[in-house]
C-alpha positions as CSV (number, residue, x, y, z in Angstrom):
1,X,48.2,-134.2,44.0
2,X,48.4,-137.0,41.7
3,X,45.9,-137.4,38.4
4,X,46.9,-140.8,38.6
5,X,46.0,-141.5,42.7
6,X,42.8,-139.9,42.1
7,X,41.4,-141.4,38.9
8,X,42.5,-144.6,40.3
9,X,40.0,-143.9,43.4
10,X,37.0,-142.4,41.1
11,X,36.7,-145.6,39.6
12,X,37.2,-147.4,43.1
13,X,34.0,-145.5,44.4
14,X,32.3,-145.3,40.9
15,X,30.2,-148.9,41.4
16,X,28.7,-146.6,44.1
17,X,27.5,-143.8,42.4
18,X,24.3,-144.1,39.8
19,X,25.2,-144.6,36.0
20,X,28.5,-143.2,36.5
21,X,30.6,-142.9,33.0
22,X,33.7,-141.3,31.8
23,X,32.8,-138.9,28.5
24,X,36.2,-138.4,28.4
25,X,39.7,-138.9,30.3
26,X,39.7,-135.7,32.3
27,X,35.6,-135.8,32.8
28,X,33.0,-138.4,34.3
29,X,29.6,-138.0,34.9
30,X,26.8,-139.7,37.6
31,X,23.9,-139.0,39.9
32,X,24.8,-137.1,42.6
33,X,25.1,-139.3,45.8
34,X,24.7,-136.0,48.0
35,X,21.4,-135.2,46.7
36,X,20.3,-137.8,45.1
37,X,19.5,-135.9,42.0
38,X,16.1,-135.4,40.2
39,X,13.8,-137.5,42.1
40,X,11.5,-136.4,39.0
41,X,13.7,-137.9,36.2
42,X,15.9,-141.0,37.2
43,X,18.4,-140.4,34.1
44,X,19.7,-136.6,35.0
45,X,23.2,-137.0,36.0
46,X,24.3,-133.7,37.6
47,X,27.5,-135.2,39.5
48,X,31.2,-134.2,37.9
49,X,34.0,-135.2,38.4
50,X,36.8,-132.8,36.4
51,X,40.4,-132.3,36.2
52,X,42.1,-128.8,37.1
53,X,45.5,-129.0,36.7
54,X,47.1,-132.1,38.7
55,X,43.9,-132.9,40.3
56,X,40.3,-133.8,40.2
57,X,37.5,-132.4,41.5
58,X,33.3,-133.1,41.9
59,X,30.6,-130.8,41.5
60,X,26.9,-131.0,41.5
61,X,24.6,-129.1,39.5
62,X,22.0,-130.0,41.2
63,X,22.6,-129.3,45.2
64,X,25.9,-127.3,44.4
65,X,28.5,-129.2,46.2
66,X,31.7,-129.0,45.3
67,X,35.2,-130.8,46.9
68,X,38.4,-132.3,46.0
69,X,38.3,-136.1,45.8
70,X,39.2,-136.7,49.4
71,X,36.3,-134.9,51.0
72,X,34.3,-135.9,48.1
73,X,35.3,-139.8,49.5
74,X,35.2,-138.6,53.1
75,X,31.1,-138.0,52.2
76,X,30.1,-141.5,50.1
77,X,32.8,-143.6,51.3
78,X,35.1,-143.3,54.1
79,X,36.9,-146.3,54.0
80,X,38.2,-145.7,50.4
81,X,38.7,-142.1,52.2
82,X,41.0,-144.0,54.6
83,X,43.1,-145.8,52.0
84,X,43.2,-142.4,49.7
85,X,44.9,-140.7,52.8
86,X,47.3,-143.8,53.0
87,X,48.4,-144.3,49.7
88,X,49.5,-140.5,49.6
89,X,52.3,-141.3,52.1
90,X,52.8,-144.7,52.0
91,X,56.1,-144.2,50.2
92,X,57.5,-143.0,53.6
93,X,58.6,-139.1,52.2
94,X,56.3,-137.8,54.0
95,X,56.0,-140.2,58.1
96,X,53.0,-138.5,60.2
97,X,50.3,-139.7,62.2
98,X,47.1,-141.0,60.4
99,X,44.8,-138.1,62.7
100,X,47.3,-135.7,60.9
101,X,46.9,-136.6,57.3
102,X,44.0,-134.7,56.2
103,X,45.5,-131.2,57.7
104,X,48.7,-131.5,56.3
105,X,47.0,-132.2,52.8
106,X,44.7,-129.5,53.3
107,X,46.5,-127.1,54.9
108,X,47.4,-124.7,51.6
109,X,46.1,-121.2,51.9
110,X,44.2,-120.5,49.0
111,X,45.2,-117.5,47.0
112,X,42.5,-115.5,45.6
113,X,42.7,-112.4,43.3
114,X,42.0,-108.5,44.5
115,X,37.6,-108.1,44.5
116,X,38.2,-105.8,41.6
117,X,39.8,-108.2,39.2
118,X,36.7,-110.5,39.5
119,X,33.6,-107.7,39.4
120,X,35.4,-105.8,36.9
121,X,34.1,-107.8,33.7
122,X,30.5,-107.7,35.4
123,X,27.8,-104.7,35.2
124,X,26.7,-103.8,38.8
125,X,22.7,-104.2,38.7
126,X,22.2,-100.9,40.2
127,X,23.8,-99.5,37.0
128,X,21.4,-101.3,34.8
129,X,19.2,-99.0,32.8
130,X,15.0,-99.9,33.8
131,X,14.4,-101.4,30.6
132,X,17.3,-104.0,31.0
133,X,16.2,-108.0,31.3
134,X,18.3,-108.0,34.4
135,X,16.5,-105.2,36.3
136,X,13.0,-107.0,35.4
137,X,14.0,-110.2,37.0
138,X,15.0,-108.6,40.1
139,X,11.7,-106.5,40.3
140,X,9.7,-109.2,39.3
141,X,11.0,-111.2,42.6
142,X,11.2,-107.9,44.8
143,X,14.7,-108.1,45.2
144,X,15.2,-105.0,47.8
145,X,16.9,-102.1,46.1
146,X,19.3,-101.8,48.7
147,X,20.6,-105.0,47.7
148,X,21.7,-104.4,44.5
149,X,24.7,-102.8,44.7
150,X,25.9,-106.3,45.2
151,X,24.3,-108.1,42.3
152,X,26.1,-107.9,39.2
153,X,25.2,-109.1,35.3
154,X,26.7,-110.8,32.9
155,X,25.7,-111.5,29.4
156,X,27.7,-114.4,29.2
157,X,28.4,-116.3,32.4
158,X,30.4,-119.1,30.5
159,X,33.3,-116.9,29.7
160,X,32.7,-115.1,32.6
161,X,32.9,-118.5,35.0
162,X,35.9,-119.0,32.8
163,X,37.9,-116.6,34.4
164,X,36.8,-117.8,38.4
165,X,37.5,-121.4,37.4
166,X,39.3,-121.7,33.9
167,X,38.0,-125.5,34.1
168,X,34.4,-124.6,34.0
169,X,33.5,-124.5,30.5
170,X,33.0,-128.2,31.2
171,X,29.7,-127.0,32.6
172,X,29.0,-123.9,31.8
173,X,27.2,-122.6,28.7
174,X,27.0,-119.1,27.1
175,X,24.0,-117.1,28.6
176,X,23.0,-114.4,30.5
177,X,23.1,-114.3,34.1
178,X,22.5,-112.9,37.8
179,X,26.2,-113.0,39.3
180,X,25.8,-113.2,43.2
181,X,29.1,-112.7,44.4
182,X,30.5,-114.7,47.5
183,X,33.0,-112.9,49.5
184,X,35.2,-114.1,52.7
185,X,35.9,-111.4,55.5
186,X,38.8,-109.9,53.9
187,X,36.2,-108.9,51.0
188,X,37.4,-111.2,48.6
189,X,35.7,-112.8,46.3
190,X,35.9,-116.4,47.0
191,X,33.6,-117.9,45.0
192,X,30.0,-116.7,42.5
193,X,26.8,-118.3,42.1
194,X,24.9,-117.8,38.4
195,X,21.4,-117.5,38.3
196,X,19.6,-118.2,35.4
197,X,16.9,-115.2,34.1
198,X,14.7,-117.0,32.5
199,X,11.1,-117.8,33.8
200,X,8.8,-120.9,34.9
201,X,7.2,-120.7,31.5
202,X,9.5,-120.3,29.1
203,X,9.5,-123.6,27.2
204,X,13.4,-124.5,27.5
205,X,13.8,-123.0,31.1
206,X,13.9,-126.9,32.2
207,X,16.8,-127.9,30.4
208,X,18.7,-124.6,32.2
209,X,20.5,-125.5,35.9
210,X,18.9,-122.3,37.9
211,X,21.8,-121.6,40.0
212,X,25.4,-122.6,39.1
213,X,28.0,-122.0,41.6
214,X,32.1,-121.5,40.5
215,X,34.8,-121.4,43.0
216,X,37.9,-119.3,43.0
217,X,39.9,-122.1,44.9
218,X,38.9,-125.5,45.7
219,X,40.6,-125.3,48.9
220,X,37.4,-124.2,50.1
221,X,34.9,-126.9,50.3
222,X,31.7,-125.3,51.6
223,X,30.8,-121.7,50.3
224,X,29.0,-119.5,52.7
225,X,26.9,-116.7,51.7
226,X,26.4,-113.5,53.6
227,X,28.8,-113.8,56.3
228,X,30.4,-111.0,55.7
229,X,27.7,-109.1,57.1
230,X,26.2,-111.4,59.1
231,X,26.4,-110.7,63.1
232,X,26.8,-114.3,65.0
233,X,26.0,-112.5,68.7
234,X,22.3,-112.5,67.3
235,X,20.1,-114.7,66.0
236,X,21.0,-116.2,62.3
237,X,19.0,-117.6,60.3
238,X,20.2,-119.8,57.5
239,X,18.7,-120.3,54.4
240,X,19.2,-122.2,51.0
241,X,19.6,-119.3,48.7
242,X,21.5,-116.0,48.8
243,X,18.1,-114.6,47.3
244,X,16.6,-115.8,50.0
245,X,18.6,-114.2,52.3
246,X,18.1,-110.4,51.0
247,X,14.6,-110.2,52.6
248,X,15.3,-110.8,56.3
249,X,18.1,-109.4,58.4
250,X,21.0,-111.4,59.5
251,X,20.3,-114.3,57.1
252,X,23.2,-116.5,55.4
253,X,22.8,-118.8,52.8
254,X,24.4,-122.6,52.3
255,X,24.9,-123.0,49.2
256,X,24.6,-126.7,49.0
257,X,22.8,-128.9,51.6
258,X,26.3,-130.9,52.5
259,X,27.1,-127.5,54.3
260,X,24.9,-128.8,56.9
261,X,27.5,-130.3,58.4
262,X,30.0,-127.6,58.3
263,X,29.1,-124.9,60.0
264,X,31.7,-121.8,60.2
265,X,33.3,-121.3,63.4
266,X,32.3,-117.9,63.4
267,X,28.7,-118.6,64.0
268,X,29.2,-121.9,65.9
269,X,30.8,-119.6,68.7
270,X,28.7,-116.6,68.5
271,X,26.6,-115.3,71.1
272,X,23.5,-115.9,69.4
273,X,21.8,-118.9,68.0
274,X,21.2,-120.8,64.8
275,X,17.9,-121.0,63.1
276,X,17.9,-123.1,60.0
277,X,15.1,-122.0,57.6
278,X,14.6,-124.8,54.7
279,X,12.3,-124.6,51.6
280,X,8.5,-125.3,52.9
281,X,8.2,-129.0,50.7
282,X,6.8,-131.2,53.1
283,X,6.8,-134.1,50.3
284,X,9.9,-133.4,49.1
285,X,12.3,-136.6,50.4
286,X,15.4,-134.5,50.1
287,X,13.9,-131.7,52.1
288,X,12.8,-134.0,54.8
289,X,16.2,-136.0,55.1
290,X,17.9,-132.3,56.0
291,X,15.6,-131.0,58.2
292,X,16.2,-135.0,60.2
293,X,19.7,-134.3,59.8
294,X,19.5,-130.4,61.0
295,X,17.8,-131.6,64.0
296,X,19.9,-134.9,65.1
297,X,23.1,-132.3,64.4
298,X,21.5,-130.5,67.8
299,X,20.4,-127.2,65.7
300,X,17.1,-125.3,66.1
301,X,14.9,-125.3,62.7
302,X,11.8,-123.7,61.6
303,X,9.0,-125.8,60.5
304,X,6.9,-124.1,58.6
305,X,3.0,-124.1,59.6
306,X,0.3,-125.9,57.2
307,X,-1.1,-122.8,56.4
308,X,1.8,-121.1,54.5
309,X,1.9,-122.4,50.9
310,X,4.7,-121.1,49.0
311,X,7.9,-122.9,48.3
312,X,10.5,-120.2,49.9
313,X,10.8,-116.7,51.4
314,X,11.4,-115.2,47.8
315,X,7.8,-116.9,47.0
316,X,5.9,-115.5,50.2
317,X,7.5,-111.9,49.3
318,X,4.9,-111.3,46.6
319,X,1.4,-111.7,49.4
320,X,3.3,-110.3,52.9
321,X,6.3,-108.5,54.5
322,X,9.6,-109.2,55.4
323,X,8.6,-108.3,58.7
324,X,5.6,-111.0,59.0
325,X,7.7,-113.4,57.6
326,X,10.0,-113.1,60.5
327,X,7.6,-113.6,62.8
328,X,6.1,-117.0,61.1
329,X,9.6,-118.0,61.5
330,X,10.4,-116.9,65.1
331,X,6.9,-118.9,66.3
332,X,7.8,-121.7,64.5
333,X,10.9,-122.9,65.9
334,X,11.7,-125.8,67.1
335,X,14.3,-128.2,68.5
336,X,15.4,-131.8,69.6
337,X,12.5,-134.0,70.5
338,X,9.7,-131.1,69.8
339,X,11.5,-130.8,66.6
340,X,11.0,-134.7,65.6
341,X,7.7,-134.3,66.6
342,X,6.7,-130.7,64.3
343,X,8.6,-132.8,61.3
344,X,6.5,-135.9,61.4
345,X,3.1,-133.7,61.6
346,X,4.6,-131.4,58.9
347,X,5.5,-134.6,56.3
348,X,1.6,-135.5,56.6
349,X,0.5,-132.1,55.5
């Protein structure tokens, strides 16, 4: 892919995207358009746009979307989208249909390295002596034990997301971190997320992204979590977080709200159905425009009744059970037209 073809359409798109600005000629920086960013501070700019190798890329920090620059345009603008696919063939090497464009681009298999050669720089959390800062976070949120024989540690994720991407020490820091590893069905690992350790209250813990995700390959532009072990011929629940998704059986996680609208084939056709389970933030904007979306997609969606208070299933843990979570979720499901109708009672709350 050409460096040249897809800087050209960066700053073809960039009157678009919120105080966009190149820091330097293989990075630029803006407000997401996904998310929409901090709806708190108006000046955080979590959108990048990088170069690996011949190509560029975009990440969020924020909402944790990640593509190459054609489903990045295919998202915020799909007419430049259109002339992007063009321009790639229009020196007549390579004559195909327009419908067949975007699979022949796409259609490399990623390559991804043996599980081992990725978790062997990381301490597995179940090897973590009691008094390590690792083990306390994951008691303090009542992380199951069963779980974490796959949660790993790193004391520096920076190096560490070095070696997934060697392009992220654009956005990646040294520090400490809770490596979630994201694996494909052939138990590879695909992809990680980094979650910060350190609490609400610590004075600097706002300047720290909570979650940062890496991919191995990106070929893959929406990162699943938990479908390894996930059984499609039941009911799945999706959350936002992989945390999330230790407490209640069959439960995936999207990382990123854009993989709304790519649901994996493998659940799509399953046998069971597909209960989206978002944060409880009635006034939260964000929160609101993906629940309207979930629902006019034609999926079922818990909306959560006015008398639970906490933020996300990780919250509730610390005053009920997984088990009576469940249950506020199964009786508060809805769909279609009831669905519109739970959402705008929900917003007032």
């Amino acid at each position: 892919m050409s460096v040249y073809l897809d800087k050209k359409f960066i700053n073809m798109v960039s009157p678009q995207l919120e105080k966009f600005a190149w820091k330097r000629d293989t990075l630029a920086n803006c407000r997401c358009p996904i998310c929409g960013d901090s709806q708190k501070n108006k000046n955080k700019c979590r959108g990048f746009f990088y170069q690996k190798e011949s190509s560029f890329f975009y990440m969020c920090h924020n909402c944790g979307h990640g593509s190459n620059i054609y489903n990045f345009l295919k998202e915020v603008s799909p007419n430049l989208c259109k002339e992007y696919s063009l321009e790639q063939f229009k020196d007549g090497r390579n004559v195909r249909k327009r419908e067949d464009v975007e699979t022949m681009i796409f259609a490399t298999k990623p390559i991804f390295k043996p599980k081992s050669d990725y978790l062997k720089p990381l301490t597995c959390c179940k090897d973590l002596p009691a008094n390590h800062e690792c083990v306390q976070f994951l008691e303090l949120r009542h992380i199951p034990k069963k779980h974490w024989g796959m949660l790993y540690y790193t004391g520096d994720f920076g190096k560490y997301a070095k070696l997934i991407d060697p392009d992220s020490k654009t956005y990646c820091g040294f520090e400490p971190r809770l490596v979630i590893p994201i694996f494909n069905k052939k138990d590879e690992v695909v992809g990680v997320q980094g979650r910060s350790l350190m609490m609400k209250d610590e004075a600097n813990a706002r300047y720290t992204a909570k979650y940062i995700t890496v991919k191995a390959d990106k070929s893959i532009d929406r990162l699943w979590y938990g479908m390894w072990r996930a059984n499609p011929n039941k009911r799945v629940y999706v959350v936002e977080g992989p945390l999330d998704s230790l407490f209640i059986d069959n439960t995936v996680a999207m990382l990123g709200a854009a993989a709304i609208d790519s649901v994996p084939a493998r659940l799509q056709n399953g046998k069971g159905d597909l209960v989206f389970v978002l944060d409880n933030e009635p006034r939260n904007k964000q929160v609101m425009g993906y629940i309207e979306k979930i629902i006019n997609l034609g999926h079922k969606v818990c909306i959560w009744p006015s008398d639970v208070r906490h933020k996300d299933i990780n919250d509730m843990i610390f005053q009920t059970t997984p088990n009576k979570i469940k249950k506020i979720i199964d009786n508060n499901i809805y769909e279609g037209a009831a669905a519109h109708l739970a959402l705008n009672k929900w917003r007032k709350v």
